[in-house]
N, CA, C and O atoms as a GROMACS GRO file, in nm:
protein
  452
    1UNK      N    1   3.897  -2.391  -0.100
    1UNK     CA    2   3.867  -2.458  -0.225
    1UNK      C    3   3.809  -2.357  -0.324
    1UNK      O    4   3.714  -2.292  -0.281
    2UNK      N    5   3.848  -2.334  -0.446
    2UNK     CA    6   3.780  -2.274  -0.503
    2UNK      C    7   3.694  -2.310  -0.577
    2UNK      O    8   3.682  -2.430  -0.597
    3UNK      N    9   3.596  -2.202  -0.649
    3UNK     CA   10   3.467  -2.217  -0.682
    3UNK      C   11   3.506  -2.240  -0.855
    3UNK      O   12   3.599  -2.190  -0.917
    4UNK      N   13   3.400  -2.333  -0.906
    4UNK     CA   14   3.348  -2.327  -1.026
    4UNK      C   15   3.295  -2.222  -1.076
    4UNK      O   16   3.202  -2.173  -1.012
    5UNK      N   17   3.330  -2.167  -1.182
    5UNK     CA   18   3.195  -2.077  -1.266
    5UNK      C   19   3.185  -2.136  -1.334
    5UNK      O   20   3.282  -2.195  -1.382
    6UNK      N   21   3.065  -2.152  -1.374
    6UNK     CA   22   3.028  -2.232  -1.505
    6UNK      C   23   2.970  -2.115  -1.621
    6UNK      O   24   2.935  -2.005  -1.579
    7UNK      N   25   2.963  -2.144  -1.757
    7UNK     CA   26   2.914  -2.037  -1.828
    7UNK      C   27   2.750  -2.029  -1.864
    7UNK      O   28   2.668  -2.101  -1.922
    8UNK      N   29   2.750  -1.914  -1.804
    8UNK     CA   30   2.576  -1.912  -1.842
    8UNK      C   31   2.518  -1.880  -1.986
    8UNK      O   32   2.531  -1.766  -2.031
    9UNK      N   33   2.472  -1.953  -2.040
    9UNK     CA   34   2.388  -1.981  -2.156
    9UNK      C   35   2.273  -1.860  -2.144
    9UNK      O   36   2.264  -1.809  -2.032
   10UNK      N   37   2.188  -1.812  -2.242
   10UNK     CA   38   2.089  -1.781  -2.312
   10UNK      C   39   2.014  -1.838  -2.391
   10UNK      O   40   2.022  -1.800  -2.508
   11UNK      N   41   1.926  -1.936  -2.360
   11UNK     CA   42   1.845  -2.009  -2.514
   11UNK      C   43   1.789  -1.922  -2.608
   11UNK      O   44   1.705  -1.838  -2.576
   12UNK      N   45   1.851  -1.945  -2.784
   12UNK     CA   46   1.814  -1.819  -2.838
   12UNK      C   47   1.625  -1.894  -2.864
   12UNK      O   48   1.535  -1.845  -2.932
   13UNK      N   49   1.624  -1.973  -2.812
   13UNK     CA   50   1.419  -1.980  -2.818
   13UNK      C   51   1.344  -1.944  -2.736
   13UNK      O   52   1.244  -1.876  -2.760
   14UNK      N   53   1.383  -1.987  -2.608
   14UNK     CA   54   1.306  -1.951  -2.512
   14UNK      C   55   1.351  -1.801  -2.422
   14UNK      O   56   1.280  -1.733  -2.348
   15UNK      N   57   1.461  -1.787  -2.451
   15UNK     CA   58   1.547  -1.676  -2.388
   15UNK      C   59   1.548  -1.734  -2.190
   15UNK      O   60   1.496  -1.655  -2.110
   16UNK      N   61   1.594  -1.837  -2.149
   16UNK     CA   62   1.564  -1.911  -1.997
   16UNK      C   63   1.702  -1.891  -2.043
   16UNK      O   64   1.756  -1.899  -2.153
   17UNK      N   65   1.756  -1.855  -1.893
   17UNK     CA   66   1.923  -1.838  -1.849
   17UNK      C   67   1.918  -1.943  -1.778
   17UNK      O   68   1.838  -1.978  -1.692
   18UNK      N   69   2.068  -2.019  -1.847
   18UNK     CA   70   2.109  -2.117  -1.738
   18UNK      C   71   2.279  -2.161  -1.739
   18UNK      O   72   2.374  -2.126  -1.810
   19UNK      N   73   2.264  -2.256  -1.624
   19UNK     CA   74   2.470  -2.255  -1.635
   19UNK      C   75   2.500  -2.384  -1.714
   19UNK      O   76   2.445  -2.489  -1.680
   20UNK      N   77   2.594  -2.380  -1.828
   20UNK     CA   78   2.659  -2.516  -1.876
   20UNK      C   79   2.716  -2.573  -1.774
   20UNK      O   80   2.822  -2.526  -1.732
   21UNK      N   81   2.653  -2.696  -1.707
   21UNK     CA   82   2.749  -2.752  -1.571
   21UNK      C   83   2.722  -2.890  -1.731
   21UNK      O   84   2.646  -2.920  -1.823
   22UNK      N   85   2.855  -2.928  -1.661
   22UNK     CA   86   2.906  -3.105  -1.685
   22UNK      C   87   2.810  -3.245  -1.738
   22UNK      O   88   2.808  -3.323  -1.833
   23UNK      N   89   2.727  -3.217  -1.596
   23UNK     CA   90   2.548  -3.319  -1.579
   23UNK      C   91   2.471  -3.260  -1.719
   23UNK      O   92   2.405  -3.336  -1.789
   24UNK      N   93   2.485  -3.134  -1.749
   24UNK     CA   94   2.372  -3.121  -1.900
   24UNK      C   95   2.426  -3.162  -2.029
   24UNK      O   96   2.345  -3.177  -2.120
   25UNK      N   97   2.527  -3.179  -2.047
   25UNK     CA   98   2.632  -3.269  -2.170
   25UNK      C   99   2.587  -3.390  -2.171
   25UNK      O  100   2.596  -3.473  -2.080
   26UNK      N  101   2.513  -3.407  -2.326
   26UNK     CA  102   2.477  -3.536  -2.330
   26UNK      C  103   2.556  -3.570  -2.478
   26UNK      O  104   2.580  -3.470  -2.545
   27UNK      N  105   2.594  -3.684  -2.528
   27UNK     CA  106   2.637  -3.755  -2.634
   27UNK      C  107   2.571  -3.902  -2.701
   27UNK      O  108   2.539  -4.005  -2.642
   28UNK      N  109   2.567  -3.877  -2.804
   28UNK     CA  110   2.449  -3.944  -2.870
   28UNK      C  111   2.562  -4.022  -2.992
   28UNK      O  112   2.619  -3.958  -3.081
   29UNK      N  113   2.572  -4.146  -2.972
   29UNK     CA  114   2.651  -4.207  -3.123
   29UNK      C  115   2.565  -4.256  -3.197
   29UNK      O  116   2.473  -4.330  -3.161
   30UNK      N  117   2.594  -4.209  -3.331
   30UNK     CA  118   2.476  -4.195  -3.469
   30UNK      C  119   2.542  -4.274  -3.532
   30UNK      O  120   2.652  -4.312  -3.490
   31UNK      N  121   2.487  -4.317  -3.654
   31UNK     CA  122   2.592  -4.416  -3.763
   31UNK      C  123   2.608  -4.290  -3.852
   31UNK      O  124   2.544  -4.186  -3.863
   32UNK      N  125   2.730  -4.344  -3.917
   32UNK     CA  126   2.791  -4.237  -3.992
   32UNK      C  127   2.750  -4.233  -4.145
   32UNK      O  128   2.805  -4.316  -4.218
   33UNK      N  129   2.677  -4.161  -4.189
   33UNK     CA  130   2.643  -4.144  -4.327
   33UNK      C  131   2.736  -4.126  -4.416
   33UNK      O  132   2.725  -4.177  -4.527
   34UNK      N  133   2.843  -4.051  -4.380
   34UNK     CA  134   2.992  -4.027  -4.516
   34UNK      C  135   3.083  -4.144  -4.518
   34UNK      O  136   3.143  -4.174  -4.620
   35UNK      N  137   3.096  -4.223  -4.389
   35UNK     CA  138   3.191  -4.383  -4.422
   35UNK      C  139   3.110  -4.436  -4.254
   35UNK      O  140   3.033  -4.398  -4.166
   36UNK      N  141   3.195  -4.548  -4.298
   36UNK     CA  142   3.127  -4.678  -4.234
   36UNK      C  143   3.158  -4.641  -4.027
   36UNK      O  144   3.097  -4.678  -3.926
   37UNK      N  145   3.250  -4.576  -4.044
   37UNK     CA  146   3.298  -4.542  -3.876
   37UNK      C  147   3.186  -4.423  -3.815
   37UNK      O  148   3.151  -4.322  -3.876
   38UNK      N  149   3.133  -4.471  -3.658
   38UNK     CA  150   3.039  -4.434  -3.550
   38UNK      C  151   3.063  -4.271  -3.514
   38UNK      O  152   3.180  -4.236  -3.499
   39UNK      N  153   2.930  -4.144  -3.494
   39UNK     CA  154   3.026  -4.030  -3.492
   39UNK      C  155   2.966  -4.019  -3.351
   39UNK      O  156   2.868  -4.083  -3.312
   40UNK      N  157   3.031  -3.936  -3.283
   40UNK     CA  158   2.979  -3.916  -3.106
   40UNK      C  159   2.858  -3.737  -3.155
   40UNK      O  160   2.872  -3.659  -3.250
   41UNK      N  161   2.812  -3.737  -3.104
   41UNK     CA  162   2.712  -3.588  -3.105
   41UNK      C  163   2.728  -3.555  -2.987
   41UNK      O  164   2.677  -3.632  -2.906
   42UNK      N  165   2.786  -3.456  -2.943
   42UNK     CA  166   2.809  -3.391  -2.797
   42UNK      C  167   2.716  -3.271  -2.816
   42UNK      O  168   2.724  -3.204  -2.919
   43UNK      N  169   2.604  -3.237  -2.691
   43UNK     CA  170   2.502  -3.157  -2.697
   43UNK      C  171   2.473  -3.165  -2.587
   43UNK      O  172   2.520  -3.248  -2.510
   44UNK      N  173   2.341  -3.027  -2.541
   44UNK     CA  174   2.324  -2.983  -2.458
   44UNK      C  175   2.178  -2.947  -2.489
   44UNK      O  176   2.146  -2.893  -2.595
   45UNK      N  177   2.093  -2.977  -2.398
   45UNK     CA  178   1.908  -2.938  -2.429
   45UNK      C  179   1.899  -2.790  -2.323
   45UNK      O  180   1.938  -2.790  -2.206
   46UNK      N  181   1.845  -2.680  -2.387
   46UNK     CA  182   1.746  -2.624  -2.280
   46UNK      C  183   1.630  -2.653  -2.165
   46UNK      O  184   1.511  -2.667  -2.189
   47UNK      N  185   1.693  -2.658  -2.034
   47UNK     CA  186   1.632  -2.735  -1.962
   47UNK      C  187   1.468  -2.729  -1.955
   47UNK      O  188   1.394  -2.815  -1.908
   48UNK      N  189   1.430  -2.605  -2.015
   48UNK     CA  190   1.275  -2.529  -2.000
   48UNK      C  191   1.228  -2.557  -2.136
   48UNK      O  192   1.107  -2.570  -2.155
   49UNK      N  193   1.293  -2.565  -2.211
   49UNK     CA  194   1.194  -2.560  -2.423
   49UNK      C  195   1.258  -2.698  -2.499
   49UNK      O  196   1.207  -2.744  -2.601
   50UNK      N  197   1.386  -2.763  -2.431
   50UNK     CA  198   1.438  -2.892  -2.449
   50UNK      C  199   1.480  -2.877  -2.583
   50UNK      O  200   1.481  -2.973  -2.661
   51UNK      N  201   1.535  -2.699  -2.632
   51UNK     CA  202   1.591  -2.660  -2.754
   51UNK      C  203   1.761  -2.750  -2.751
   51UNK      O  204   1.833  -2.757  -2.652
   52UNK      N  205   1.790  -2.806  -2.879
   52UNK     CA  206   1.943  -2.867  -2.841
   52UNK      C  207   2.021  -2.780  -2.958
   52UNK      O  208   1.998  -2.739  -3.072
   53UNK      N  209   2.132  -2.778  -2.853
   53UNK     CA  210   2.238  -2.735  -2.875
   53UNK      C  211   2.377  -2.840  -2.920
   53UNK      O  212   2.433  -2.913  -2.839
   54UNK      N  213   2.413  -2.830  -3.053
   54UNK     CA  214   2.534  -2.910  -3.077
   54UNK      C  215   2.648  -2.833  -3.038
   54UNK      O  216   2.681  -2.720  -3.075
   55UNK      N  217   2.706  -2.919  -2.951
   55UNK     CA  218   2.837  -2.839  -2.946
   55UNK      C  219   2.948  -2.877  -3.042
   55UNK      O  220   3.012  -2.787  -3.096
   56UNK      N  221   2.978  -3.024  -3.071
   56UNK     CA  222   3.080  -3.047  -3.153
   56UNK      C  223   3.030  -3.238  -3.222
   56UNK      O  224   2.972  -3.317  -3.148
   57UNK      N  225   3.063  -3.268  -3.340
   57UNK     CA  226   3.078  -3.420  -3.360
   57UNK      C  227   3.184  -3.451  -3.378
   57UNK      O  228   3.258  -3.382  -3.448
   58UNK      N  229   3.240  -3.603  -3.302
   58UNK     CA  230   3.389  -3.628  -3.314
   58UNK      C  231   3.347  -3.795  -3.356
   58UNK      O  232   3.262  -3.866  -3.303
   59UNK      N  233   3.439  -3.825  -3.465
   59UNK     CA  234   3.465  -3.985  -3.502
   59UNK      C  235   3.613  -4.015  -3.455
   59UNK      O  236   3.670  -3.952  -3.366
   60UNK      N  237   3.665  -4.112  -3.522
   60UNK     CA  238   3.793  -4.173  -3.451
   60UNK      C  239   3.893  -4.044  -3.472
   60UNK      O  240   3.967  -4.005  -3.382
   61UNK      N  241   3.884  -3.974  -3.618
   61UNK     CA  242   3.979  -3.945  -3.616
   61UNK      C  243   4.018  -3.778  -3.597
   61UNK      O  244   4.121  -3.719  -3.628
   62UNK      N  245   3.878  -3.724  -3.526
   62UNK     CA  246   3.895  -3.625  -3.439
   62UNK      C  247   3.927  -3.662  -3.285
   62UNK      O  248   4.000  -3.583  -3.225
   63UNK      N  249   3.886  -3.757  -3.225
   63UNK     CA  250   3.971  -3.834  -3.120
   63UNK      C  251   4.111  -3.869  -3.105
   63UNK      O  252   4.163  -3.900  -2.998
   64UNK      N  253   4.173  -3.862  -3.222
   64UNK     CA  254   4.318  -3.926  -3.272
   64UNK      C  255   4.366  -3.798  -3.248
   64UNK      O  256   4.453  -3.799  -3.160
   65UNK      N  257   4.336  -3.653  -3.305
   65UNK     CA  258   4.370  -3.541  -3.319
   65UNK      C  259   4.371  -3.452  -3.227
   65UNK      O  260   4.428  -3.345  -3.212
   66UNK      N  261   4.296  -3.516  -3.165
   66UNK     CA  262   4.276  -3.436  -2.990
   66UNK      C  263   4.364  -3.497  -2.889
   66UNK      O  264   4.388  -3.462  -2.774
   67UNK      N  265   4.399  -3.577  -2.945
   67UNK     CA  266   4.535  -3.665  -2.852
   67UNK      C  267   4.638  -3.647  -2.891
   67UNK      O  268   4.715  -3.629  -2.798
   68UNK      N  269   4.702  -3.640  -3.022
   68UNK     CA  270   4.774  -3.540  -3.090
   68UNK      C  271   4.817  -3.423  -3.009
   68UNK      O  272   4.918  -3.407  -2.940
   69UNK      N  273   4.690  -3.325  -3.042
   69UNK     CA  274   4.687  -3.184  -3.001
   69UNK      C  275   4.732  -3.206  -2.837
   69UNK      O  276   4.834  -3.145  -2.804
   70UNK      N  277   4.690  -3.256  -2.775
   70UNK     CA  278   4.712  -3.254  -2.619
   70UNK      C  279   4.897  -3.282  -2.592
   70UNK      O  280   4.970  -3.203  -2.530
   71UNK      N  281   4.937  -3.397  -2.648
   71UNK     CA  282   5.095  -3.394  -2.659
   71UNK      C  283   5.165  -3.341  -2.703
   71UNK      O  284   5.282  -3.351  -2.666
   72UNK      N  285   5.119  -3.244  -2.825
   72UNK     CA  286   5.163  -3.102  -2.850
   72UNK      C  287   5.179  -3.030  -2.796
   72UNK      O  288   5.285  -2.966  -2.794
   73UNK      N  289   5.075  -3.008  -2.721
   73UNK     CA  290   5.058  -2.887  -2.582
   73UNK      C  291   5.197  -2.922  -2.505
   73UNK      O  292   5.287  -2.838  -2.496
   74UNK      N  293   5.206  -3.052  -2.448
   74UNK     CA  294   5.278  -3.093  -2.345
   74UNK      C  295   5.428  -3.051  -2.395
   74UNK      O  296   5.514  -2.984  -2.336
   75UNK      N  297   5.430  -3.103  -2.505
   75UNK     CA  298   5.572  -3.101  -2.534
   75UNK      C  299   5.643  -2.938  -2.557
   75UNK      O  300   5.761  -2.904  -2.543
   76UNK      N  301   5.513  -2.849  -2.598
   76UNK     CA  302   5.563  -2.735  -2.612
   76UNK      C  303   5.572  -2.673  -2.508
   76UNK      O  304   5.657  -2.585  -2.501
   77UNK      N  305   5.487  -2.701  -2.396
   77UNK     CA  306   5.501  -2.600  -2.252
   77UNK      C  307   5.659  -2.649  -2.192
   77UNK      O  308   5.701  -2.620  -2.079
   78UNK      N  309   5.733  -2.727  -2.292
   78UNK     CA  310   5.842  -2.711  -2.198
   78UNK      C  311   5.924  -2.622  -2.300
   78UNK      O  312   6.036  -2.665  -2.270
   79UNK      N  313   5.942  -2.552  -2.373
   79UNK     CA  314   5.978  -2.496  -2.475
   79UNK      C  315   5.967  -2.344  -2.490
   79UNK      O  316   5.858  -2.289  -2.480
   80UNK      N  317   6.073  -2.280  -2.514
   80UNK     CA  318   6.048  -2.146  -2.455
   80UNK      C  319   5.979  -2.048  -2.659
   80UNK      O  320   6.012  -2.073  -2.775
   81UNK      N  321   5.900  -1.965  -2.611
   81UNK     CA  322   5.804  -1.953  -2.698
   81UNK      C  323   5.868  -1.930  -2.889
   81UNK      O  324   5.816  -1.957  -2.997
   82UNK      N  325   6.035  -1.855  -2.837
   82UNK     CA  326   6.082  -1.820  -2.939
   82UNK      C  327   6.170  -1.950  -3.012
   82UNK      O  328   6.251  -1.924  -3.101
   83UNK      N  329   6.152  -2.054  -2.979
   83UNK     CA  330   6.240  -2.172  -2.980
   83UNK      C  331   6.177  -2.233  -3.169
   83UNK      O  332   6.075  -2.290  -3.208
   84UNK      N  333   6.258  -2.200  -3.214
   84UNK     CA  334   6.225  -2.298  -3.329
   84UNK      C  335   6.087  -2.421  -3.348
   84UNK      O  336   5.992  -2.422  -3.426
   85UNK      N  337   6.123  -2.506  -3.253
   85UNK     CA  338   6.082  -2.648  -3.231
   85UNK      C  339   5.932  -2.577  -3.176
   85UNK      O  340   5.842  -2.655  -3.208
   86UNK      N  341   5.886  -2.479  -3.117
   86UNK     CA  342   5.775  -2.433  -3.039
   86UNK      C  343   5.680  -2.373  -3.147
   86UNK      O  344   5.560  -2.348  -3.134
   87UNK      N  345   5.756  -2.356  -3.252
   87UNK     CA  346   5.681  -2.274  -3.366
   87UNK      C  347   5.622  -2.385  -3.470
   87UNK      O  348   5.508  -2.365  -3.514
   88UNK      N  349   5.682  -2.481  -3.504
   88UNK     CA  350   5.667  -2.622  -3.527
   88UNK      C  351   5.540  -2.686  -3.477
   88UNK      O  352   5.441  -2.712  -3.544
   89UNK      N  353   5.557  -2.706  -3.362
   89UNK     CA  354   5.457  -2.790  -3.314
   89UNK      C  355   5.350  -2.700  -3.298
   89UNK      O  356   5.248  -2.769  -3.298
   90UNK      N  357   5.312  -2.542  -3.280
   90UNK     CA  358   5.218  -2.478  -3.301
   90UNK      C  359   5.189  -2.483  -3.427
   90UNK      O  360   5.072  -2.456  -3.456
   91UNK      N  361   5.255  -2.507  -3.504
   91UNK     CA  362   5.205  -2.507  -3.646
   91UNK      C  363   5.093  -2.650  -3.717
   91UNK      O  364   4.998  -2.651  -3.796
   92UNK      N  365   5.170  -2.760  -3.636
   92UNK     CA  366   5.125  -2.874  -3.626
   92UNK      C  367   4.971  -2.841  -3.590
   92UNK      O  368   4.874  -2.823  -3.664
   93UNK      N  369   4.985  -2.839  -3.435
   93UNK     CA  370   4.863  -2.811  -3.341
   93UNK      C  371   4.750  -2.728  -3.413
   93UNK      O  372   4.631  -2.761  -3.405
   94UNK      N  373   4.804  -2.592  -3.501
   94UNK     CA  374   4.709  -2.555  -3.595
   94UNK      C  375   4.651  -2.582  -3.685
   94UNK      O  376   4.575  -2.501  -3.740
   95UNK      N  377   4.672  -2.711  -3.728
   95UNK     CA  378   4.668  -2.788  -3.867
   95UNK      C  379   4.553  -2.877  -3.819
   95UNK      O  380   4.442  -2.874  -3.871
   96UNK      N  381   4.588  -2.964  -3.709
   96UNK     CA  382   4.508  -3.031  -3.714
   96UNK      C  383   4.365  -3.005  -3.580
   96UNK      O  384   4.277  -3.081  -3.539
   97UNK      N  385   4.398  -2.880  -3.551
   97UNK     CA  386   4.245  -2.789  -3.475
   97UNK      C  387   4.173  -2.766  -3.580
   97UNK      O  388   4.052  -2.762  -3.556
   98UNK      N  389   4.227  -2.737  -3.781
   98UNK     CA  390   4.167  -2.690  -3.821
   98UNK      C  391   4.079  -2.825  -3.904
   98UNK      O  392   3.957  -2.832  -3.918
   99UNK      N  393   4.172  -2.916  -3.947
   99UNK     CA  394   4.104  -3.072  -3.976
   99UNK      C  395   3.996  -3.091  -3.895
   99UNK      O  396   3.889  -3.119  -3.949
  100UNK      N  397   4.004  -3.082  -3.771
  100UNK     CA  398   3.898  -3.103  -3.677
  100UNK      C  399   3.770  -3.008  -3.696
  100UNK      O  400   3.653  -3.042  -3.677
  101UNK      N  401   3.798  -2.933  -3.722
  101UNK     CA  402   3.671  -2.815  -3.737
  101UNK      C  403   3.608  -2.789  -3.874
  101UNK      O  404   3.498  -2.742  -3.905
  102UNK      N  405   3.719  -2.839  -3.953
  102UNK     CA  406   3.647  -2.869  -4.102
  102UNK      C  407   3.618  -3.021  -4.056
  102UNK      O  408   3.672  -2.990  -3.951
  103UNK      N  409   3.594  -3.113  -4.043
  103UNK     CA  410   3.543  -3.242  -4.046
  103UNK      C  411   3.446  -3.249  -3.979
  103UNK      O  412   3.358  -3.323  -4.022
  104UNK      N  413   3.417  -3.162  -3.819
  104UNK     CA  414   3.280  -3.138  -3.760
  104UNK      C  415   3.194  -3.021  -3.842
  104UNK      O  416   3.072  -3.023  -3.825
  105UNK      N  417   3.241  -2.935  -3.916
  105UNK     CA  418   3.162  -2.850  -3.994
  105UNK      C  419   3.093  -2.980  -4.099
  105UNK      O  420   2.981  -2.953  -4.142
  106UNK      N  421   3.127  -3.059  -4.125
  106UNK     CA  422   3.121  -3.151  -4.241
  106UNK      C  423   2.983  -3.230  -4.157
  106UNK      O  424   2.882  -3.263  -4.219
  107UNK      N  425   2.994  -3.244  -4.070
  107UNK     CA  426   2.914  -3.337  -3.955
  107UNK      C  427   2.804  -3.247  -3.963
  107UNK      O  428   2.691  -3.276  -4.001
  108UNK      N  429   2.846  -3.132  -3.924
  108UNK     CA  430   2.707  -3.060  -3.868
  108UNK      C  431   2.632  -3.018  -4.011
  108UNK      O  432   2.517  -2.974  -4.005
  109UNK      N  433   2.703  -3.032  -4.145
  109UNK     CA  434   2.596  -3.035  -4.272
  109UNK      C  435   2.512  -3.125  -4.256
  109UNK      O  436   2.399  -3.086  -4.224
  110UNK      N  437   2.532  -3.269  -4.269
  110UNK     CA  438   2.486  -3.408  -4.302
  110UNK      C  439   2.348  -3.369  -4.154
  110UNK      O  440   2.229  -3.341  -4.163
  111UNK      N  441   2.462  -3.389  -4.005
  111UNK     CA  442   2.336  -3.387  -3.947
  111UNK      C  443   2.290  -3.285  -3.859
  111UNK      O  444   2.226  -3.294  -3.754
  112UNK      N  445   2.329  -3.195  -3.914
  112UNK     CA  446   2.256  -3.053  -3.784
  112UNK      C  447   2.328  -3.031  -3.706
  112UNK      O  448   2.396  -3.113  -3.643
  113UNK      N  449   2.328  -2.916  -3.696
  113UNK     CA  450   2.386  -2.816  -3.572
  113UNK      C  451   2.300  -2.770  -3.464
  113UNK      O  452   2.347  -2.697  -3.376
   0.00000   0.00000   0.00000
C-alpha cells in the first residue's frame, strides 16, 4: 500500500511545522455580502497559535466551474494533445480556472485571506 505525503506547512507566526492532512480542513458558510447566494470558506488553523489560513472561497458558481473543469479534464484525457478539440477544451478549462480565481480573489477582498 502506499504511503501518503502530506505537505508540510510553516506557520508564517509561530514558525510550528506541520502536515496539511484532510482532518485540519475546516469550512465555514458565511452569508454573502456581494449577492444574496451562501459562500463556503475552506481553511486551515495552526494547530499551536490557531493562526488561519484561507485556502480558497467557493459559491455556486465556482462549484458549477469545478464540475465543468473536471469534465474537461475527462473528455480531454481521451484526446491526443495535438488534436484540435484538446486545445479547445484547454482553452475552456483556462477560462474558467481563471473566473474562479478572480471571483475568490474578489472573496478574499470583502472577507480576508
Amino acid at each position: 500500500m502506499a504511503t501518503i505525503k502530506y505537505k508540510v506547512i510553516k506557520c508564517d507566526e509561530c514558525n510550528h511545522e506541520f502536515k496539511l492532512k484532510p482532518k485540519i480542513m475546516k469550512v465555514k458558510t458565511i452569508n454573502n455580502q456581494i449577492n444574496s447566494e451562501s459562500v463556503d470558506r475552506h481553511y486551515f488553523l495552526c494547530p499551536k497559535c490557531k493562526h488561519r489560513y484561507v485556502v480558497m472561497y467557493q459559491d455556486q458558481k465556482i462549484k458549477d466551474n469545478l464540475k465543468s473543469m473536471e469534465l474537461i479534464r475527462q473528455k480531454a484525457s481521451e484526446l491526443k494533445v495535438n488534436d484540435i478539440r484538446y486545445e479547445r477544451l484547454a482553452l475552456e478549462h483556462n477560462k474558467l480556472k481563471q473566473q474562479n480565481l478572480n471571483q475568490s480573489r474578489a472573496y478574499k477582498r470583502v472577507y480576508g485571506s
